[in-house]
N, C-alpha and C positions, 0 to 999 in steps of 0.2 A: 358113739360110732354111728352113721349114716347109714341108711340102706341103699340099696338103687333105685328104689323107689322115691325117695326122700330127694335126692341129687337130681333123678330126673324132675322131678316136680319143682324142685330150684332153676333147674334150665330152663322150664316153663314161662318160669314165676318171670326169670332176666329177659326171655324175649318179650313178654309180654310189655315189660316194663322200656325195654327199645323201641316197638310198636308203637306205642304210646306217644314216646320222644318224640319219632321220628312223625310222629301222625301230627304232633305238637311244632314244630321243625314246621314240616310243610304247610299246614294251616298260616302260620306267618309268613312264609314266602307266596303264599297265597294270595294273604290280605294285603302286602304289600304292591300287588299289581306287579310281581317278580321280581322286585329290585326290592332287597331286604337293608333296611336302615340298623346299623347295628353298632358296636362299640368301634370296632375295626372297620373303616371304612373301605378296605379291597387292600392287604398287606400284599403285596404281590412278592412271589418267591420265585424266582426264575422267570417261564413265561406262567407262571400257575398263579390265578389270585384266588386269595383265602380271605373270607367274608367271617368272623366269629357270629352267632347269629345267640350264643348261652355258654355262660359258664359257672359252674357252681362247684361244690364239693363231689357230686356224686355225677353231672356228665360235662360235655363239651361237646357242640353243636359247632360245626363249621360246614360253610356251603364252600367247593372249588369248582374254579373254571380251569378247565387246561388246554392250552391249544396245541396242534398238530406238532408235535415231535418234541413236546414239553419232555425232558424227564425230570422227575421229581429229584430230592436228597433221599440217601440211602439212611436212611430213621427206621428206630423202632417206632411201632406203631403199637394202641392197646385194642383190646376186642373192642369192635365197633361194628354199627349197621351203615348200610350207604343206600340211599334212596337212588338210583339213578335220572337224573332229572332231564339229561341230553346223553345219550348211548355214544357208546364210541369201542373200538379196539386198542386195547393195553397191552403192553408188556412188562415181567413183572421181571427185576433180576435179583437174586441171592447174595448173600457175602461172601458164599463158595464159589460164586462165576453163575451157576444154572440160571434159566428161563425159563419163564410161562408165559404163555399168551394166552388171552382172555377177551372173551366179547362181553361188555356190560351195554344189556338193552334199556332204553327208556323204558322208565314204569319198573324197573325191578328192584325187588330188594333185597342184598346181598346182608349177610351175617358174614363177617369176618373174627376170625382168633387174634389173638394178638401176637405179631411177627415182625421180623426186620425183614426190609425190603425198601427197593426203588419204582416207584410208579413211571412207566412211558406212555404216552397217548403215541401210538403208531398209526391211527387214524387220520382222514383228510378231513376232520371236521370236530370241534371243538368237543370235550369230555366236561361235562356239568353235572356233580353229586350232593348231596347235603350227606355229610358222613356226622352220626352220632359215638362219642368215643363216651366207652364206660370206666370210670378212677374207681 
């Protein structure tokens, strides 16, 4: 049996280990002069393109671009970090109907659970993230 102690030091241990990725992630979107050369040349899905940038057993690194009134597909998604790389206003819809709106700033780092959901850019200006996804 676990303590809480133990669990929280686990959650630690995962962010740190996202940090990392993500610090990993961006370093090559770096060195590439922002245009990341990667397996996936831009899959585009709607108006959203999806750059894979890593895939292995334990993550998956994808950079997306979404323009103004992109809505994504309503997918489950697993816990993941998103680096915010271009800020934009989203909105987020449920399989029960509900909303949220959200402002994702440049520079930020968001931890996300893993959840079903539709991503929208309701913004007038294009939404740019590298989201690291944990298997």
């Amino acid at each position: 049996m676990t303590t809480k102690r133990q669990r929280e030091e686990g959650d630690l241990d995962r962010r740190l280990a996202l940090k990392l990725a993500l610090a990993g992630a961006s370093a090559l979107l770096a060195s590439k002069g922002g245009s990341v050369l990667a397996a996936d040349e831009g899959k585009k899905t709607s108006q959203t393109t999806l750059t894979r940038l890593l895939e292995n057993e334990r993550v998956g690194v994808v950079r997306m671009v979404s323009v103004p009134g992109d809505k994504g597909a309503m997918r489950e998604r697993p816990d993941r970090l998103l680096y915010i790389i271009q800020g934009a206003k989203v909105r987020f819809h449920y399989p029960d109907g509900k909303t949220e709106d959200a402002v994702w700033k440049t520079g930020d780092a968001v931890y996300q659970k893993a959840d079903n959901r539709q991503v929208e850019n309701i913004d007038r200006k294009d939404l740019e993230y590298i989201s690291v996804h944990l298997k």
